[in-house]
N, C-alpha and C positions, 0 to 999 in steps of 0.2 A: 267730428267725433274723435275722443283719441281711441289710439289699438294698441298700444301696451301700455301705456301708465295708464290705470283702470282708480285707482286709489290717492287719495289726497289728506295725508295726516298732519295736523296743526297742532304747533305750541301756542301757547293762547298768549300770555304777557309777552308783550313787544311784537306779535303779529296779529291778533286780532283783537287785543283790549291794550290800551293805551295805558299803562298803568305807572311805566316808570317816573315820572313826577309825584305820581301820591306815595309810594314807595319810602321815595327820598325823604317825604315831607313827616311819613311816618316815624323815618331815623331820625330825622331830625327834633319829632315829638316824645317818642322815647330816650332819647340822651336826655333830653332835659328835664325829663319826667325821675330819669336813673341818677341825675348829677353828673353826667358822664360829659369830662371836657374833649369833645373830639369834634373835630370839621367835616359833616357832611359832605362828600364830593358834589360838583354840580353835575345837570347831565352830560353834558360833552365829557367830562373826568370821569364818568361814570363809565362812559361809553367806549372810553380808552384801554381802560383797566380790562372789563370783560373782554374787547377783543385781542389783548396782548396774551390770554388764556387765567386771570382771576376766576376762582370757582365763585358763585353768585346764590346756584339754585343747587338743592331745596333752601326752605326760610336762615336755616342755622346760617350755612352758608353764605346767606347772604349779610345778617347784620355781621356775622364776624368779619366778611371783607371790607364793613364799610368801616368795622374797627372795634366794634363794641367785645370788651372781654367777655370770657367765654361765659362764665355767668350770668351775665346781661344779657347774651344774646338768646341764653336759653330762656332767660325771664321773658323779652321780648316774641320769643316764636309762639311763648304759653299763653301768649294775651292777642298775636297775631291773626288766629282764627275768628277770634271772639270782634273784632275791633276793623278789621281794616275793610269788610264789605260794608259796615255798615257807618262806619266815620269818613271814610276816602272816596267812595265812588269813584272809581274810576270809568270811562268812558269806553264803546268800543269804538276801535277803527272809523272812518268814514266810509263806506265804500263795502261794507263787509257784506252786509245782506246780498247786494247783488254781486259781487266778488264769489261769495258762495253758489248762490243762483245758476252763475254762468259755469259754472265748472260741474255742475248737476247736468245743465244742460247739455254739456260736453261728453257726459259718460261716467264721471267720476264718483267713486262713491268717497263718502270723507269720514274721518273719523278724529279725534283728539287726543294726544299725549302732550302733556303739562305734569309739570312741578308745584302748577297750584292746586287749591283744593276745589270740590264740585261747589262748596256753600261761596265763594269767592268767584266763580268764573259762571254760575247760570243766573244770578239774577241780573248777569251784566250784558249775555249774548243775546238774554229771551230768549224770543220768539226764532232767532238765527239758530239756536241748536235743533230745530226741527229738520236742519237742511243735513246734519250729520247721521249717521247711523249706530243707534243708541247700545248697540252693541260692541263700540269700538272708541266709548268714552273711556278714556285712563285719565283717573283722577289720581292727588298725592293725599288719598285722604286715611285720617288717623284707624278707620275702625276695618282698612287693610292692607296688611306690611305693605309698604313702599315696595314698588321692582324700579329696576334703572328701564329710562329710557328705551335705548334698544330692547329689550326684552320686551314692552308694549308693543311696538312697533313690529313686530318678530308674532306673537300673539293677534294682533288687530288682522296683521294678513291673515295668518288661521283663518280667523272667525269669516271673514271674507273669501273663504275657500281661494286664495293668491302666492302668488309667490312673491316674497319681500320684493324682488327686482321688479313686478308691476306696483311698485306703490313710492310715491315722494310725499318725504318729507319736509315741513316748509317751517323752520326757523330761526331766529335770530341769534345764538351765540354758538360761539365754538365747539361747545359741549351737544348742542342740536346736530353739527354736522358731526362729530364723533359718534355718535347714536347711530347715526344713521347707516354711517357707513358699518356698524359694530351690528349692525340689521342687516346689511348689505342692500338698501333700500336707494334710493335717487334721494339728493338733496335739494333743496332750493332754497338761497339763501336770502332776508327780508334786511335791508340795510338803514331801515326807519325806526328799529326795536331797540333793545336794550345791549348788542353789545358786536355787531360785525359790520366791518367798515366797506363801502364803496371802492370798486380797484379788486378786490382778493380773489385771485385766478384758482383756487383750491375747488368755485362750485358759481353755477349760474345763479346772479341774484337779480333782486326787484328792490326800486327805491320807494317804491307806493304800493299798496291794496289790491289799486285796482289793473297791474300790472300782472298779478299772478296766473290768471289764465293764459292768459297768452304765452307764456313763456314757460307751463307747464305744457302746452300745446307745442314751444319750438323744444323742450327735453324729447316728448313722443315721438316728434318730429325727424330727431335725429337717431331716435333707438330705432324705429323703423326702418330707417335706410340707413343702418350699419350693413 
């Protein structure tokens, strides 16, 4: 069971829904839709970008990195909600369900902070968001102001009667581990998502899913016996 890291908060794209390729494929369907001559990156280019510190998230952010002017990209974020759960599907994770399961089992209570929207990230978790505690979803959704990152994270403990230092963070880009630490929370970084590379000494990471408990187990591991 763990004894101080009590809490387990997820970004959803690139650690627990697959989404980066529909993403792309979306840029790719909007350019051509807009007339817009510009090359898509692939995902390895994609992957580069984000961890060299390219801002990505929220939506705006992201087609403008991929290049699209800024008009574009606002036409593209205004069509974004309406279009991408229901054209792209995206998949989640392998491994997630019990990835989730096993970290319940461990003590952990879990919650979400995401850049996506709730109509984009629940018809894709299901039945896996029963494993979260519904009090500590943070969604990017339109009908309430956006807060950054950290600030969910910083709140979600609240709600969780905890202190940020019992709770990890678990995402894939640069801007995740900024959060986190701007929470003053544990990181854990996922090196299968959208944009942090394998090797970076800055934070403990996972190359798979189903890697995560464990290695939330050796973060507890080692805050106890400081």
């Amino acid at each position: 069971m763990l004894r101080f890291i009590q809490a387990a908060f997820f970004d959803v794209d690139g650690v627990l829904i697959d989404s980066l390729p529909q993403h792309l494929e979306l840029c790719r369907d909007k350019a051509k839709e807009f007339q817009i001559n510009l090359k898509v990156p692939s995902i390895d280019e994609f992957r580069a970008a984000v961890s060299a510190g390219v801002k990505v998230s929220p939506m705006l952010d992201f087609f403008l990195a991929i290049g699209f002017p800024e008009e574009d990209a606002n036409r593209a974020v205004a069509t974004y909600d309406k279009e991408f759960a229901t054209r792209y599907h995206p998949p989640a994770f392998e491994g997630v369900d019990s990835m989730l399961r096993a970290l319940r089992d461990q003590g952990a209570r879990l919650g979400i902070v995401t850049s996506n929207t709730r109509e984009n990230v629940t018809p894709v978790l299901a039945e896996s968001l029963d494993a979260f505690d519904h009090s500590c979803l943070f969604f990017y959704d339109k009908e309430a102001p956006p807060r950054p990152k950290s600030s969910c994270l910083t709140e979600g403990a609240r709600r969780l009667g905890l202190l940020p230092a019992n709770c990890v963070y678990v995402g894939d880009q640069p801007a995740d581990l900024r959060a986190a630490e701007a929470a003053r929370c544990h990181f854990l970084g996922v090196t299968y998502g959208w944009g942090l590379l394998a090797g970076d000494s800055r934070f403990p990471a996972v190359g798979s899913v189903d890697e995560i408990p464990k290695k939330i187990v050796d973060i507890d591991t080692k805050l106890v016996t400081r």
